[in-house]
Every structure is written in C-alpha cells, then in structure tokens.
VEXGU-835927 format. One line per field, with one value per residue (C-alpha): residue number from 1; x, y, z. Coordinates in nm, 2 decimals. Layout:
BEGIN
fido <- NUM | ...
east <- X | ...
north <- Y | ...
up <- Z | ...
END
This chain:
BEGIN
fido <- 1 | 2 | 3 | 4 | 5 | 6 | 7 | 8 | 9 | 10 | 11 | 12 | 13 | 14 | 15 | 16 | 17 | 18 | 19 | 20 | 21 | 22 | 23 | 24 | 25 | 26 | 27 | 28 | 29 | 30 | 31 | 32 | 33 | 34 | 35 | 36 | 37 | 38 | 39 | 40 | 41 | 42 | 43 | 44 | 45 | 46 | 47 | 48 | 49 | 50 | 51 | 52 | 53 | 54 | 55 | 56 | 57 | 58 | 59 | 60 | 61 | 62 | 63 | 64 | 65 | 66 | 67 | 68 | 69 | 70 | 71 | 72 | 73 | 74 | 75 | 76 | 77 | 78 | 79 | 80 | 81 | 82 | 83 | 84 | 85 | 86 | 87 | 88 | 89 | 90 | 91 | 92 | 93 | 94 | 95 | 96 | 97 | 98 | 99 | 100 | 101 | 102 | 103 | 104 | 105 | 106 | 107 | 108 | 109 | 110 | 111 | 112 | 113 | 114 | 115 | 116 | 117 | 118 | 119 | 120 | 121 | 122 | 123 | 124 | 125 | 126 | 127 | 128 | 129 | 130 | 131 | 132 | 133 | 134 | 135 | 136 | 137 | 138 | 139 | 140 | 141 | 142 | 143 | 144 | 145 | 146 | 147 | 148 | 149 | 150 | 151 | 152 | 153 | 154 | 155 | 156 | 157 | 158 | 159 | 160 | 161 | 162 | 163 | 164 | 165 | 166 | 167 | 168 | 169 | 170 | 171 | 172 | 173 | 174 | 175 | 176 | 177 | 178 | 179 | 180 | 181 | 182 | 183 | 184 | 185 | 186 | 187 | 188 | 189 | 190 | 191 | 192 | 193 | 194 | 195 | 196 | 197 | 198 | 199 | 200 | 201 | 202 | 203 | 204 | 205 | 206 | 207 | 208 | 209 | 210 | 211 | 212 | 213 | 214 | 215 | 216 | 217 | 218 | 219 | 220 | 221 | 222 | 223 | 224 | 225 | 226 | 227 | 228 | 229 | 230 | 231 | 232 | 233 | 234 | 235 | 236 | 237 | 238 | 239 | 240 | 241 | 242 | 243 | 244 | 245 | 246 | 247 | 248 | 249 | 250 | 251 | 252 | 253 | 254 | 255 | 256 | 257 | 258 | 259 | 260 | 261 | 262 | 263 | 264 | 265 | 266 | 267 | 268 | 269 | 270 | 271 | 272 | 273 | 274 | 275 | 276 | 277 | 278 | 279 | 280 | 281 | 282 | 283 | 284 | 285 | 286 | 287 | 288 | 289 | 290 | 291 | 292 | 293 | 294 | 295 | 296 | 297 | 298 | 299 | 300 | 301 | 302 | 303 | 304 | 305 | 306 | 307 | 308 | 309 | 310 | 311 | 312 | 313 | 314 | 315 | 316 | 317 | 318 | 319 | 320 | 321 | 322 | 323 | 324 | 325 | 326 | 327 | 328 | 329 | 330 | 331 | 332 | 333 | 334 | 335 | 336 | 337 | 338 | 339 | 340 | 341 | 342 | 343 | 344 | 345 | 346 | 347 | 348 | 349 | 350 | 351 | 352 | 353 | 354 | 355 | 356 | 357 | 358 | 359 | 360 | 361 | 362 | 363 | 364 | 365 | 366 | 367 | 368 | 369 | 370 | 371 | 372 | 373 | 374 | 375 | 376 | 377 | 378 | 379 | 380 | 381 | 382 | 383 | 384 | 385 | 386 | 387 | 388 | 389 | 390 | 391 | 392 | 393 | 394 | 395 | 396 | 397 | 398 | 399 | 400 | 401 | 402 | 403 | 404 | 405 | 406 | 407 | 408 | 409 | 410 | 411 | 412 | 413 | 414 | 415 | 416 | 417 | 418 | 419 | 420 | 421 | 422 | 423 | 424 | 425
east <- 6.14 | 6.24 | 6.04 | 5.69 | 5.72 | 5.79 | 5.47 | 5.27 | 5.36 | 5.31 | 4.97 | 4.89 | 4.99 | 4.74 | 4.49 | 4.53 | 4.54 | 4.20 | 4.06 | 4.16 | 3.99 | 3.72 | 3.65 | 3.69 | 3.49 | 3.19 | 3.19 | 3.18 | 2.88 | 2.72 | 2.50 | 2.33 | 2.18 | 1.99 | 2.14 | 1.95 | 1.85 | 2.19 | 2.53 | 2.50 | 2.40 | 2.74 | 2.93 | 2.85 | 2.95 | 3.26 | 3.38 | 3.25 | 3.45 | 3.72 | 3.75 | 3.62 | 3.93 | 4.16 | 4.10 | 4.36 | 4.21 | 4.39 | 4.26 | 4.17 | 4.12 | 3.83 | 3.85 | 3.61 | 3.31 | 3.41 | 3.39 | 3.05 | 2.76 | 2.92 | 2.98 | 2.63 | 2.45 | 2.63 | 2.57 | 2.18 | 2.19 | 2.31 | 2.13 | 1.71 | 1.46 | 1.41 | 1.56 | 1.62 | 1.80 | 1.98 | 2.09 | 2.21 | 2.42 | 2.57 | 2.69 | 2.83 | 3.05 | 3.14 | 3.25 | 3.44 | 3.67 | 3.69 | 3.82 | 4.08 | 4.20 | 4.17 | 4.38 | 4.63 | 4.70 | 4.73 | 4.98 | 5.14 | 5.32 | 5.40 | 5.54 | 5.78 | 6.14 | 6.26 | 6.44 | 6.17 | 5.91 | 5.91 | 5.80 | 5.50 | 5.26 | 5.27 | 5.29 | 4.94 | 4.84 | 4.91 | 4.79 | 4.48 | 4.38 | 4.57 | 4.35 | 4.06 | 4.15 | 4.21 | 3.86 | 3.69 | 3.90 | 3.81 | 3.44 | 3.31 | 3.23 | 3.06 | 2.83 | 2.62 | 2.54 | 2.15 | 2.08 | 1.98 | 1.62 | 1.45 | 1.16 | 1.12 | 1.13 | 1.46 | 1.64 | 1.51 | 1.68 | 2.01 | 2.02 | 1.98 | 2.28 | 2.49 | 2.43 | 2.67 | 3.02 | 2.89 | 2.91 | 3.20 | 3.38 | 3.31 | 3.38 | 3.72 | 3.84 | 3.62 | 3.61 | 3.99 | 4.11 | 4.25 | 4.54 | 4.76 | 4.73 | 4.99 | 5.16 | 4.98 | 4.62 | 4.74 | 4.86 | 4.56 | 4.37 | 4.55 | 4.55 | 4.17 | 4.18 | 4.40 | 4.12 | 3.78 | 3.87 | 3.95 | 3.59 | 3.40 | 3.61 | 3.45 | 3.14 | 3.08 | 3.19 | 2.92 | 2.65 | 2.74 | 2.72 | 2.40 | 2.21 | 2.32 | 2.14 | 1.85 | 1.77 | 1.83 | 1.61 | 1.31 | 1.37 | 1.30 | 0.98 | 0.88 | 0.97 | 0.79 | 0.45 | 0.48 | 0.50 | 0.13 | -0.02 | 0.11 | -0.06 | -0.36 | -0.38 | -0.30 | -0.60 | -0.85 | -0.74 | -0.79 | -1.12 | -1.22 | -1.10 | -1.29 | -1.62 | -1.55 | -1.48 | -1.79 | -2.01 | -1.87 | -1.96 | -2.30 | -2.34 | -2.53 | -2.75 | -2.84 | -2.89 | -3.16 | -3.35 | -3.40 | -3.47 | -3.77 | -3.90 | -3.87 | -4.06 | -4.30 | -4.36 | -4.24 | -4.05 | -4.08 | -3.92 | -3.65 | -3.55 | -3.54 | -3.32 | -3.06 | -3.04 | -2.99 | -2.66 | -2.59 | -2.57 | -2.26 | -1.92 | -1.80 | -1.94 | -1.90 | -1.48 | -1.28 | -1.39 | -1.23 | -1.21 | -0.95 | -0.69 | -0.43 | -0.40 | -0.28 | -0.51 | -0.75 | -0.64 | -0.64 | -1.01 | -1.14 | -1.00 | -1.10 | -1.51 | -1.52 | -1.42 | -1.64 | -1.94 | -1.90 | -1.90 | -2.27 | -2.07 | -2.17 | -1.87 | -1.88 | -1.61 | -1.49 | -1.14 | -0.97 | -0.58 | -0.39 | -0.21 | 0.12 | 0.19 | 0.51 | 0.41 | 0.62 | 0.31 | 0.39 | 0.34 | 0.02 | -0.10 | -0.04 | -0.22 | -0.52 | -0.50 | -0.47 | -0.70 | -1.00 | -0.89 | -0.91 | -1.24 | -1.34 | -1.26 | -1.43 | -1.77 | -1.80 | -2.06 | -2.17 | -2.54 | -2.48 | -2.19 | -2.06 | -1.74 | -1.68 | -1.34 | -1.27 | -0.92 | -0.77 | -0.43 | -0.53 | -0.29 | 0.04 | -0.13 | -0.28 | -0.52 | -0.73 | -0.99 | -1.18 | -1.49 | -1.68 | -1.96 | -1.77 | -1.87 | -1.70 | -1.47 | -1.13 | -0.78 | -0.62 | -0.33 | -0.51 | -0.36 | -0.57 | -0.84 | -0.75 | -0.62 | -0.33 | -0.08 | 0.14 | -0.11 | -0.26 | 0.00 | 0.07 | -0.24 | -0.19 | 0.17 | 0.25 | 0.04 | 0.21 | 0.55 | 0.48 | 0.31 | 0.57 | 0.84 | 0.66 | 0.63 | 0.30 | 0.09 | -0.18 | -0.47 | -0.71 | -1.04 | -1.38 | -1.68 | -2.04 | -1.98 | -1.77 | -1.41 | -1.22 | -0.87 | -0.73 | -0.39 | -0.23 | 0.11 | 0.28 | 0.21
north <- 1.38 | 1.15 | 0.88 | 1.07 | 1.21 | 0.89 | 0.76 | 1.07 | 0.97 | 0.61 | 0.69 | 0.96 | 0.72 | 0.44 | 0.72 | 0.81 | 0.46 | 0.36 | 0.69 | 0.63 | 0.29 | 0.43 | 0.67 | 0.43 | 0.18 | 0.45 | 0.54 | 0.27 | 0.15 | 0.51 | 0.46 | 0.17 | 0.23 | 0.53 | 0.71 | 0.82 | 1.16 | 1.43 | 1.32 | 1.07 | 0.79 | 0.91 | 0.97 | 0.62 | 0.46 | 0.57 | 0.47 | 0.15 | 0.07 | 0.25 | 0.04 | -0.25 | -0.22 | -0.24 | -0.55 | -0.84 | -1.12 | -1.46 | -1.78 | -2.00 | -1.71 | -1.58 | -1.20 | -1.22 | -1.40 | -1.07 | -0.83 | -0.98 | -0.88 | -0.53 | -0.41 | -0.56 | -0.37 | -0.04 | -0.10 | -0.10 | 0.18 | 0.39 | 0.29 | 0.28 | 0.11 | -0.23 | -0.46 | -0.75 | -0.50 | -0.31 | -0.68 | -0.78 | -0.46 | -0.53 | -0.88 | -0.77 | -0.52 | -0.73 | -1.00 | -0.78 | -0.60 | -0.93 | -1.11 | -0.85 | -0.84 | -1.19 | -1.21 | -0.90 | -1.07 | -1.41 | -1.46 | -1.16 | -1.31 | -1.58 | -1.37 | -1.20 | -1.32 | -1.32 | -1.03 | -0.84 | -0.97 | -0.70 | -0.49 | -0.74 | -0.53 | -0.21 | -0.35 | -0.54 | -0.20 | 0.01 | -0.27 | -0.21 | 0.15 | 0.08 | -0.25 | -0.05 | 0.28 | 0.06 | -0.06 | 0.25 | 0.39 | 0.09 | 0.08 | 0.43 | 0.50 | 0.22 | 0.21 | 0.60 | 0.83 | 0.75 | 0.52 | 0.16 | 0.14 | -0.24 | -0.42 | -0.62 | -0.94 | -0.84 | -0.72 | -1.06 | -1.26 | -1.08 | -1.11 | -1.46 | -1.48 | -1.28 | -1.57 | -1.75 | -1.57 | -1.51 | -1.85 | -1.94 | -1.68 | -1.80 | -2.14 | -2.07 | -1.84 | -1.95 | -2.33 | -2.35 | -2.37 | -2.71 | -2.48 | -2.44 | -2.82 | -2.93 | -2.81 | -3.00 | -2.91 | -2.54 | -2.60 | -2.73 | -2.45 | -2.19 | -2.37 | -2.34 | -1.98 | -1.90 | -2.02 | -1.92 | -1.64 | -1.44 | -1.62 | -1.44 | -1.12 | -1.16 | -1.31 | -0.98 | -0.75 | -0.90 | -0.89 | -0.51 | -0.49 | -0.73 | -0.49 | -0.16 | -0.41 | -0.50 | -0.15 | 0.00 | -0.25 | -0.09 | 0.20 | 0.11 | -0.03 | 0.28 | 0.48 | 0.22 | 0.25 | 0.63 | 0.61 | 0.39 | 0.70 | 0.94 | 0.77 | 0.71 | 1.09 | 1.17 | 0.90 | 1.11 | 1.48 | 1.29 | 1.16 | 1.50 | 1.70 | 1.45 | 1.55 | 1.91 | 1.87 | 1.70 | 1.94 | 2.20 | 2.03 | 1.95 | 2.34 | 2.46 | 2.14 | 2.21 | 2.58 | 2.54 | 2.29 | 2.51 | 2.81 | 2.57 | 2.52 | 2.86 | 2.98 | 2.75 | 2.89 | 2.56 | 2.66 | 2.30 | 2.14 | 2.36 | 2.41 | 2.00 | 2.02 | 2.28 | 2.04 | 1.74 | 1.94 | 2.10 | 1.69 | 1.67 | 1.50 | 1.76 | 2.06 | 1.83 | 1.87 | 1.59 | 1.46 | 1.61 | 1.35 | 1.54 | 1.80 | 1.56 | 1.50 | 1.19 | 1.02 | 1.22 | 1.06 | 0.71 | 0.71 | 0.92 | 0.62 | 0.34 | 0.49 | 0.55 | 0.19 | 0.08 | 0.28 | 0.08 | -0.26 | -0.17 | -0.11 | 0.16 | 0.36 | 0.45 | 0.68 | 0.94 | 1.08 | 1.34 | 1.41 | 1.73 | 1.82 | 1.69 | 1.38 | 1.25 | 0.93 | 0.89 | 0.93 | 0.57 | 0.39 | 0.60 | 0.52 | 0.20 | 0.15 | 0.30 | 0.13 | -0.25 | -0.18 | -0.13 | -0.36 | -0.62 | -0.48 | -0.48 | -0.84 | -0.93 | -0.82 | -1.04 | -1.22 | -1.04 | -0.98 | -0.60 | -0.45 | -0.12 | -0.09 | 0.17 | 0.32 | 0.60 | 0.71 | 1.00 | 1.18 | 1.25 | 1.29 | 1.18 | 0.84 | 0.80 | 0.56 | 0.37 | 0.08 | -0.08 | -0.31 | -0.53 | -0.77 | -1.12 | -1.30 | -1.59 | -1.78 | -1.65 | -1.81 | -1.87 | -1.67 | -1.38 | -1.44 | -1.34 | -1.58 | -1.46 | -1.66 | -1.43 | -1.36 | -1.16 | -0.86 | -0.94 | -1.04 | -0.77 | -0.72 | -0.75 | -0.87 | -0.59 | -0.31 | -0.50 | -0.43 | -0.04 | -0.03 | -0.20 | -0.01 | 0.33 | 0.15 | 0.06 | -0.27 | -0.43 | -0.59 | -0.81 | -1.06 | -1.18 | -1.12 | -1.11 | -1.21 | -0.85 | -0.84 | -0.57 | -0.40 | -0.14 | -0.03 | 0.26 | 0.40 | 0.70 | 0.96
up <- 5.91 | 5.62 | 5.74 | 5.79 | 5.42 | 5.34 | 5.51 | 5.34 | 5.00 | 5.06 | 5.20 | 4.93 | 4.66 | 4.78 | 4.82 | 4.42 | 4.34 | 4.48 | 4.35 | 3.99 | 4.06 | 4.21 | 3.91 | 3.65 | 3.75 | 3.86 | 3.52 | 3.34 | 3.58 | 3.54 | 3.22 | 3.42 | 3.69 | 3.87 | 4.19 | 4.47 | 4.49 | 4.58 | 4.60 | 4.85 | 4.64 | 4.36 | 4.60 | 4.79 | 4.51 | 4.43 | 4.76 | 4.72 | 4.42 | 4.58 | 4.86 | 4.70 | 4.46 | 4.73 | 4.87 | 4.84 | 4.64 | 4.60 | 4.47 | 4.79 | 5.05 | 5.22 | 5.17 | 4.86 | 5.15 | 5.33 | 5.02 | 4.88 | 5.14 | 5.22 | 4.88 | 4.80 | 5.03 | 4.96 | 4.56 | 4.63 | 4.93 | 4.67 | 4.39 | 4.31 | 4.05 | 4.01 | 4.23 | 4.02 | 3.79 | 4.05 | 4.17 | 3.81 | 3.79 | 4.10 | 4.04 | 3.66 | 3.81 | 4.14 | 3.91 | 3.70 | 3.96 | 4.19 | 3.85 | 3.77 | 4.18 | 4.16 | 3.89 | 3.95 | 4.30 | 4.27 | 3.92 | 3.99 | 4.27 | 4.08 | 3.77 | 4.02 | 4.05 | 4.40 | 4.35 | 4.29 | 4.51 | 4.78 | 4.49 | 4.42 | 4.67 | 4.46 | 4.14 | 4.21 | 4.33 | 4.04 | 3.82 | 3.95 | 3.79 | 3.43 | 3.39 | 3.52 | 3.31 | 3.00 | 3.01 | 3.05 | 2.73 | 2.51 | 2.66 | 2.69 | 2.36 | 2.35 | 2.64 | 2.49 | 2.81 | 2.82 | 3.07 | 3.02 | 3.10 | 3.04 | 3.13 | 3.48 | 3.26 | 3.10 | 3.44 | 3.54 | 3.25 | 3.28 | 3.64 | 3.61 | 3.34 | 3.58 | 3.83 | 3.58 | 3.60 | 3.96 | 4.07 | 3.87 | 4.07 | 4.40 | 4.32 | 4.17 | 4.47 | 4.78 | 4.73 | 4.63 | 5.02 | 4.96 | 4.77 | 5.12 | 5.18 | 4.89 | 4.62 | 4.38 | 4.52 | 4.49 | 4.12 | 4.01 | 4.19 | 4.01 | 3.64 | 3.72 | 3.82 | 3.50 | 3.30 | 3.50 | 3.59 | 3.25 | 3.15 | 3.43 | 3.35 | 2.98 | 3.05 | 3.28 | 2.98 | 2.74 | 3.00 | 3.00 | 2.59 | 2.60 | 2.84 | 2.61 | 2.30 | 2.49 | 2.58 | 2.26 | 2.12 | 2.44 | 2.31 | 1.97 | 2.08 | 2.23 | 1.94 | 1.73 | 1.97 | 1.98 | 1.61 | 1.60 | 1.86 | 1.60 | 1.31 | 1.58 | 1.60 | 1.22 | 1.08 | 1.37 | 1.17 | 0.82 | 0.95 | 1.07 | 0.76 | 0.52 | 0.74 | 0.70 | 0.31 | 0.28 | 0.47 | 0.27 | -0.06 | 0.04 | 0.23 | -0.09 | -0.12 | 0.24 | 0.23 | -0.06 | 0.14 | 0.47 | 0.21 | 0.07 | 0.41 | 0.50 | 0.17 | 0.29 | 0.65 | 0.73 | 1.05 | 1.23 | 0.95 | 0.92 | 1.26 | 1.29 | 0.95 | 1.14 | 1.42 | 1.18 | 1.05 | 1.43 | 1.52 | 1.22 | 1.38 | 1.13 | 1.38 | 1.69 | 1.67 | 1.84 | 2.14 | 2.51 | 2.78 | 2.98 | 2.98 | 2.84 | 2.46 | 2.44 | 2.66 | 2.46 | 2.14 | 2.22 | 2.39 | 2.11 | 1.84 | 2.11 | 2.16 | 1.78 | 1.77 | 2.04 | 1.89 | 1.54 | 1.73 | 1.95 | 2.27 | 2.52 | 2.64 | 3.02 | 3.03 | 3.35 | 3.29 | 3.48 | 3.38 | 3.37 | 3.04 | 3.19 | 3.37 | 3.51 | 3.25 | 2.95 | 2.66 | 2.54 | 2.83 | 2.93 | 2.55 | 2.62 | 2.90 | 2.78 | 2.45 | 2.59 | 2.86 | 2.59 | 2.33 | 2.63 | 2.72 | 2.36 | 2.34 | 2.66 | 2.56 | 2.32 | 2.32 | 2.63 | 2.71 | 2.78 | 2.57 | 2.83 | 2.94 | 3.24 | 3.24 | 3.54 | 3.52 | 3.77 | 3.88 | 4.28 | 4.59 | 4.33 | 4.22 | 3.88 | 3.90 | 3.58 | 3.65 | 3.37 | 3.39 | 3.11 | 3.16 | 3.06 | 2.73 | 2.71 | 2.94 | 3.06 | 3.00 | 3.35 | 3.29 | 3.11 | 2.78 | 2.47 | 2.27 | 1.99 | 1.71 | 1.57 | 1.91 | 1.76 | 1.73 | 2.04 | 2.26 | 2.44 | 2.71 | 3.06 | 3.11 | 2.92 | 3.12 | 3.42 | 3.36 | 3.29 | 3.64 | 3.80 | 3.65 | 3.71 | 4.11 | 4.06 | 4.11 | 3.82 | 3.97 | 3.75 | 3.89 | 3.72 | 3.99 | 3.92 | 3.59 | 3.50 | 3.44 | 3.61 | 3.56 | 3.82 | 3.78 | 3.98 | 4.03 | 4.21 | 3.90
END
C-alpha cells in the first residue's frame, strides 16, 4: 500500500510539473499566433509544451534530433496563418525551452555533490516550471493581449533571424557527441554550452520583444492609413458643403433669371436653365458605387481625380455594407490599384480604366485594366521620381491578399495592363 501511494504522488507530481510548464509556456506564446478553430488547436498546444518540457536535454545527446520534427509538426497542426510566421514562432519558442532543458539538465548534474545526486532528477524537474513561471511573470506585461499580426515580408525576416539561435542550438547540443570520447572533448563541449546556450535563451527573448515592436509599429501604419481615408472622406463633405453654400448664395440670382424667361413666355429657355442647375454636383449628392461606404469613398475621390486628369472611369462595383475586410486594407487596395492605373495611362492613346470589383460565393474579387502608356519596370515598381509617396503599389496590395489567403495577379497584353486580385472574403 505504501509503495502504490508512493507511485501516485510521484506520478501526480510529474503530472503538475509538466502542466505548470505546459501553461506557462502556452501563454507566453498565446499573443502570437492564431489557433485553429475549438479547443483542439489550445488544447494541442499545451500538450506540446507539456511534453516537450519533459524531455531530458544534455549537451552531446540526440534527444533534441528526436524532439525537433515532432514538436514541429504539432506547433503548426495546431496553429494557422502564415506559414513563414507560424514557422518563426515555432523555432523562438523551441529554442527557448530546449535552451533552459538544455541547460537545467546538463550543469545541474554537475552543480550536485555526490551526496545529493540521486536528488538531481527532480531537482532538474522542478527547475523546469520556476524558470518557466519566472519568465511569464517578468514578460506578460509586456507582451499586451492583442495578437501580433505583421506582414509576409516581416514573418519572413524574423523567421530568418530565428534561424540564428536555431542553429546555434543544434550545433552546441547535437554536434557535441565527441563529449563521451574524453574528458577534455566533453569540457570543452560544455564551456561551449555554458556560453551558447544562455545566448540562444536571449537571442529567443528579443525575437519575442522585436515581433511585439514590429507589429505595434503595422498597427501604427494602419491607424495612420485609416487616418488618410478619414481625411479622404472629410475633404469629399467639405467639397460637397462648399457646393451647397454656393448654390444657396447664387439661389436668388437664379430664381430672377428663370422669372425673366418666364415673363417672356420663354418656356425653352427656362426649362434648359432648370436643367443647367438640376446637372449641379451640389443636387447630384455623393456618388454610390455600392452598398459599402468605404469603397464608396475611395472611388468617389479616385473618379473625381480621374475626371480632372481626361480619364474615362469604367467602374462596376458590387459590395455589401459589411465585408469580412479590415476597411484599411480594402481602402488600400482600391486606392493603389487606381493610382497605378492613373499612372499607367499616361501618355496612353485612350485614357479608361475598367475596374469590376465583387463579393460572390465568399471570394471578393477586384480586376483593373488601363491601356499602357509608357513602358513598364520589370519588377512593377513605380516611375515616378519621389518613392516614398509612391512606393507602396503592388508589393503592398500583395501582401494584403496574401495575408487575407489570397493571390495578386499582374500582366501587360495587347498593350493594356491588368490587375486581378481575389481572396476568400
């Protein structure tokens, strides 16, 4: 009887353990990344840095080879969104708890007098959830509970710095097998360990803080481009009440014209007179392209635009009020579209651009088309002289429809230029 409560407790103490571990670490990776739809993908996780957390890591053996490709593929069966950011996230926090196991296991056993070394298994083991738990105190407040949300091109760059403590890792544990050959081979591995592995442990920490800055500054951006739609929008409602003012004003001058005509029993004249003022932008009201304001908005500011510079608008838009498109990146999308069109007819023969835009079967769908003017860059990049402003064009309205997991298609045939971009909407 003594030994199977014995066995409980020992078992239900390892159980706790690689909870605590488990939770720790699944919150700390929580702000992130973006779980798969119910439980399955939270729940998932936490096991895998659960179990992942109890696996014996010492400096020239093989268990981290056999960690590596399973908790890989469990990271990203649980997980969705971009790939090469899913992929970065998974290498920050595998390098993180392999470093601490690595480093928990392998001078542990050395700190431990003989005396004490039976006890070296369980004090590795509950090592484990105060290094763990000690992070997540120091770190949550700092990591805020919106998820991290960058670009394709971002993800890309941090996954390709997390490479860095990556490698280092497996070069300090994996490569190190010469340790069990000689004492000195197995000193020098572990004076090497001592120093690369705390760097990967820190290296990994700062990835984490540099993603948190890198998507505050996206959503800065976004704030910054929503800010340019809301001026877009405001200049339209100034433009609009300076026609009304100025209808007003000149509403007497008008009335005492159609009153001379009419004295006159000239009806032709003053019928074509009523149409004259009828025609007013003032009466018109802001133009309706679809249900959906902000579409709306940025093709009323883009045809007025387009109307000033001789260019036919071809437009055919059909989008409810609400889409499942953040009103930035939608803005965007339109905007760049027709300032690329806008700078491709220049020059042009025929000045029309076509736009048909559409939410059908879950897919929003946008294709633009302008007869070319003058040549085209190879890699699409803008002729114009100032970059800064213009910059922005088609990598940019690639990475939204990517991000939204969507493709951007671009070609010149028959001498017309032609965008389609479409996404699950």
């Amino acid at each position: 009887m003594g030994e199977f409560l014995w066995l409980f407790w020992f078992y239900a103490s390892a159980f706790l353990i690689l909870a605590a571990n488990g939770f720790f670490l699944y919150q700390l990776c929580r702000p992130f990344i973006t779980f798969r739809r119910g439980r399955f993908g939270k729940v998932l996780l936490l096991l895998t840095f659960a179990g992942s957390s109890g696996m014996v890591i010492w400096i020239g053996d093989p268990n981290l080879l056999y960690t590596l490709p399973v908790y890989f593929g469990l990271f990203l069966l649980c997980t969705k969104g971009d790939l090469a950011g899913r992929l970065a996230v998974c290498i920050i926090f595998f390098c993180l708890e392999m470093s601490v196991c690595a480093l928990l296991d392998s001078y542990l056993q050395i700190l431990s007098r003989e005396d004490l070394y039976r006890w070296y298994d369980v004090a590795t083991r509950l090592a484990r959830p105060v290094v763990f738990g000690t992070l997540w105190l120091l770190l949550r407040r700092r990591f805020p509970a919106e998820q991290a949300r960058l670009s394709r091109r971002l993800w890309q760059m941090v996954l390709g710095l997390a490479a860095m403590p990556l490698c280092a890792l497996i070069a300090v544990v994996l490569l190190a097998f010469q340790k069990y050959e000689s004492d000195a081979a197995s000193a020098m591995a572990l004076n090497q360990g001592l120093v690369v592995l705390p760097f990967v442990l820190v290296t990994s920490i700062v990835l984490l803080f540099a993603v948190r800055i890198l998507a505050d500054h996206e959503r800065l951006e976004q704030t910054s481009r929503l800010a340019g739609l809301r001026e877009v929008y405001y200049q339209g409602l100034r433009q609009q009440e300076r026609q009304v003012r100025q209808l007003r004003h000149d509403l007497r001058n008008h009335l005492t014209v159609i009153q001379g005509f009419l004295e006159r029993n000239d009806t032709q004249r003053a019928i074509g007179y009523l149409d004259e003022i009828a025609a007013s932008p003032a009466l018109r009201g802001g133009r309706r392209f679809c249900d959906n304001e902000t579409a709306n908005v940025v093709l009323a500011a883009k045809v007025e635009a387009m109307e000033r510079a001789g260019i036919a608008a071809d437009f055919a838009v059909s989008l409810p009020r609400e889409l499942p498109v953040a009103d930035t990146d939608l803005a965007a999308l339109l905007g760049n579209a027709l300032d690329n069109a806008i700078e491709g007819v220049e020059g042009a023969v025929e000045k029309r651009i076509a736009l048909r835009c559409r939410m059908d079967k879950g897919l929003l769908m946008l294709r633009v088309e302008n007869p070319v003017g003058a040549a085209i860059n190879p890699d699409l990049a803008t002729t114009k002289a100032d970059k800064s402003v213009h910059g922005f064009g088609i990598p940019g309205m690639r990475e939204i429809a990517e991000r939204y997991g969507g493709t951007l298609d671009v070609g010149v045939k028959d001498g017309k230029f032609e965008l389609v971009v479409c996404f699950p909407g």
